[in-house]
FIMI-912070 format. One record per residue: chain; x, y, z of N, C-alpha, C, CB in turn. Coordinates in nm, 2 decimals. Atoms other than C-alpha are relative to their C-alpha. Glycine has a CB too. Layout:
<nodes>
 tigu   n.c1   n.c2   n.c3  ca.c1  ca.c2  ca.c3   c.c1   c.c2   c.c3  cb.c1  cb.c2  cb.c3
    A      X      Y      Z      X      Y      Z      X      Y      Z      X      Y      Z
...
</nodes>
This chain:
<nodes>
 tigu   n.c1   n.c2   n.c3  ca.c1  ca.c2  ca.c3   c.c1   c.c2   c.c3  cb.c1  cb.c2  cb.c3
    A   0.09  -0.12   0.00   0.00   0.00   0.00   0.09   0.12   0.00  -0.10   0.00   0.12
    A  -0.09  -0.12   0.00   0.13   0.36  -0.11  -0.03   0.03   0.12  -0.01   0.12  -0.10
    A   0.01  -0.12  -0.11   0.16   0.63   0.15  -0.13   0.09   0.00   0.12   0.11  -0.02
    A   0.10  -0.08   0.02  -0.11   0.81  -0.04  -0.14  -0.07   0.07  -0.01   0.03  -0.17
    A   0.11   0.05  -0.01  -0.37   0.52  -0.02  -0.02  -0.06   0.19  -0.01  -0.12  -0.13
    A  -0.01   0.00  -0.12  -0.27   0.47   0.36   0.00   0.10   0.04   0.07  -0.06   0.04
    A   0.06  -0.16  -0.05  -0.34   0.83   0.45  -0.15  -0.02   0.00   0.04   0.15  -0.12
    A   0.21  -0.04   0.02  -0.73   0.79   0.29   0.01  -0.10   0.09  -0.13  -0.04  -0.16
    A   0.07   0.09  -0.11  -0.75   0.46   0.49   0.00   0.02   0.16   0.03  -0.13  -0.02
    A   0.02  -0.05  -0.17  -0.66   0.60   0.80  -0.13   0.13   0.02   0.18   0.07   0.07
    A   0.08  -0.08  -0.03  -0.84   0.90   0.75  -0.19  -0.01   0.01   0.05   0.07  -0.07
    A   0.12   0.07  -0.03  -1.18   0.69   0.69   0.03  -0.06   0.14  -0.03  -0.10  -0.12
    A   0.02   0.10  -0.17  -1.14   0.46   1.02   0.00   0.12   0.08   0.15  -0.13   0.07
    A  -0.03  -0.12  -0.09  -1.07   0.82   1.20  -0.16   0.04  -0.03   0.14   0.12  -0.04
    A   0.11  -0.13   0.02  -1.41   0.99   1.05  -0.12  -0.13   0.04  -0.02   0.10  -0.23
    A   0.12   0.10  -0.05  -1.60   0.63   1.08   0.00  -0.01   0.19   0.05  -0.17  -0.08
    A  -0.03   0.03  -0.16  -1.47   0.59   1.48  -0.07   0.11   0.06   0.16   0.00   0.05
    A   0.08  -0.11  -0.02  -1.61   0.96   1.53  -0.11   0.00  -0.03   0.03   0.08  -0.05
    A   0.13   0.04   0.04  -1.93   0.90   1.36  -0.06  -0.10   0.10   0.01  -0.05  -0.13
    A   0.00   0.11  -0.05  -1.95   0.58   1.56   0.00   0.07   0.18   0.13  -0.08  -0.07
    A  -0.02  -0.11  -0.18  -1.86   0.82   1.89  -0.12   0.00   0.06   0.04   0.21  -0.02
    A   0.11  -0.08  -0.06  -2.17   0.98   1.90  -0.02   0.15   0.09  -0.04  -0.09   0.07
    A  -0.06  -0.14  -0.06  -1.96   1.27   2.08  -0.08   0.12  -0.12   0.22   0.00   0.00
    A   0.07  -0.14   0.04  -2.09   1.63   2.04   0.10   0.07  -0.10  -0.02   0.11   0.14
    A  -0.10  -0.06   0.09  -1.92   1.78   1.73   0.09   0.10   0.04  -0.06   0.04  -0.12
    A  -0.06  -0.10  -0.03  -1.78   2.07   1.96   0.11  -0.08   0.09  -0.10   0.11   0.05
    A  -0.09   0.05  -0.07  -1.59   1.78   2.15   0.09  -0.10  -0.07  -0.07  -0.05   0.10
    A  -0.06   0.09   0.06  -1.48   1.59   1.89   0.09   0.11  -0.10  -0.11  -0.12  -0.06
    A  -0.09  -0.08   0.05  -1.30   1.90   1.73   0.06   0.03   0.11  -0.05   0.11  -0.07
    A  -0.12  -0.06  -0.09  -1.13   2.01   2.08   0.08  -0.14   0.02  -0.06   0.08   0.16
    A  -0.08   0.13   0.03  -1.04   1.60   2.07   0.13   0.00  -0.09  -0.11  -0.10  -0.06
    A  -0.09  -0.03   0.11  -0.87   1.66   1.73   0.10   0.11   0.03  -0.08   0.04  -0.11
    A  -0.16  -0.13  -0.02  -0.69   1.96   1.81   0.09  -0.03   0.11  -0.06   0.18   0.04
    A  -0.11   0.07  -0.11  -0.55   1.82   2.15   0.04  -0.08  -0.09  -0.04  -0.07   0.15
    A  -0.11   0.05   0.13  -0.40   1.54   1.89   0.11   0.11  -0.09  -0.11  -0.05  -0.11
    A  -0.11  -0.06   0.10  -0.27   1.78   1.65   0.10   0.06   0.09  -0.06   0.13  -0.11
    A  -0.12  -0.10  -0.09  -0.08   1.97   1.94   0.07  -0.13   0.01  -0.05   0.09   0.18
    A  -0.05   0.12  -0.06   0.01   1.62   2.08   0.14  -0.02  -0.10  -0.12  -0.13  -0.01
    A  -0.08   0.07   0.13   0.16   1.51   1.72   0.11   0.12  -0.02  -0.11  -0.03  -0.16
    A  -0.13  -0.15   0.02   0.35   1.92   1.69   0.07  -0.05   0.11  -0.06   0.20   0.02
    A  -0.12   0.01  -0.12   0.52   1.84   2.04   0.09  -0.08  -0.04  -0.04  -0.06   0.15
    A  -0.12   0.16   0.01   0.67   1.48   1.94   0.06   0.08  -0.11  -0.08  -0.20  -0.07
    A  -0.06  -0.04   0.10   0.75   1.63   1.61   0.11   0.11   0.04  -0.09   0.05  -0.08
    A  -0.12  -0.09  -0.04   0.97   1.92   1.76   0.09  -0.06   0.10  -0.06   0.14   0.06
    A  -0.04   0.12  -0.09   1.10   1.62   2.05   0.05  -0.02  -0.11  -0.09  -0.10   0.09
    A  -0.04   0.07   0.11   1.23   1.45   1.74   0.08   0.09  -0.03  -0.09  -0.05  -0.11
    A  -0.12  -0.07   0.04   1.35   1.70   1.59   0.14   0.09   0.07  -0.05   0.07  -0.06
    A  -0.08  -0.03  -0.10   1.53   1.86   1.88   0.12  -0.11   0.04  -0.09   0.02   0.11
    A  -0.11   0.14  -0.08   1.70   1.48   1.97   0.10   0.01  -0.13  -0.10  -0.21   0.04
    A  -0.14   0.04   0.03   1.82   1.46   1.64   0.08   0.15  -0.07  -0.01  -0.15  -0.13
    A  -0.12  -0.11   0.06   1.98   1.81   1.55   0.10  -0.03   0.18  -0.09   0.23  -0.05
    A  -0.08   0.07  -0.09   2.14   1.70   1.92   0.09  -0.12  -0.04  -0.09  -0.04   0.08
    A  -0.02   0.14   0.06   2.25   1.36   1.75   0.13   0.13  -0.09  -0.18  -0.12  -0.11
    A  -0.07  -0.03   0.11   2.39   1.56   1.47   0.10   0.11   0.06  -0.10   0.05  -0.11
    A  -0.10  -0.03  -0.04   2.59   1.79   1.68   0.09  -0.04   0.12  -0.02   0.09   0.01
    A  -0.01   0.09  -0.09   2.69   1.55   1.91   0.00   0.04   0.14   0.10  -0.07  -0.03
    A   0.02  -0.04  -0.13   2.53   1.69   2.20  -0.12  -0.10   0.08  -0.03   0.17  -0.02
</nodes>
């Protein structure tokens, strides 16, 4: 499976699991956005360890 066609299929099981919720659409967008912050922290953690890595600090 590309990358492309495993993006849609995650992003279906994500919109079906929500649907499936039954959560209030004003809780299932503050749900999502705590994620996206979640996913920016690791991402700057990562990137922080390896420009560390790369200056060997």
């Amino acid at each position: 499976m590309d990358a492309g066609r495993a993006v849609e299929a995650f992003e279906q099981q994500v919109v079906e699991a929500i649907n499936a919720s039954g959560l209030h659409p004003v809780v299932v967008r503050l749900v999502l956005l705590n994620l996206v912050h979640v996913v920016e922290d690791k991402e700057r953690e990562l990137a922080r360890q390896a420009e560390q890595e790369e200056t060997g600090g």
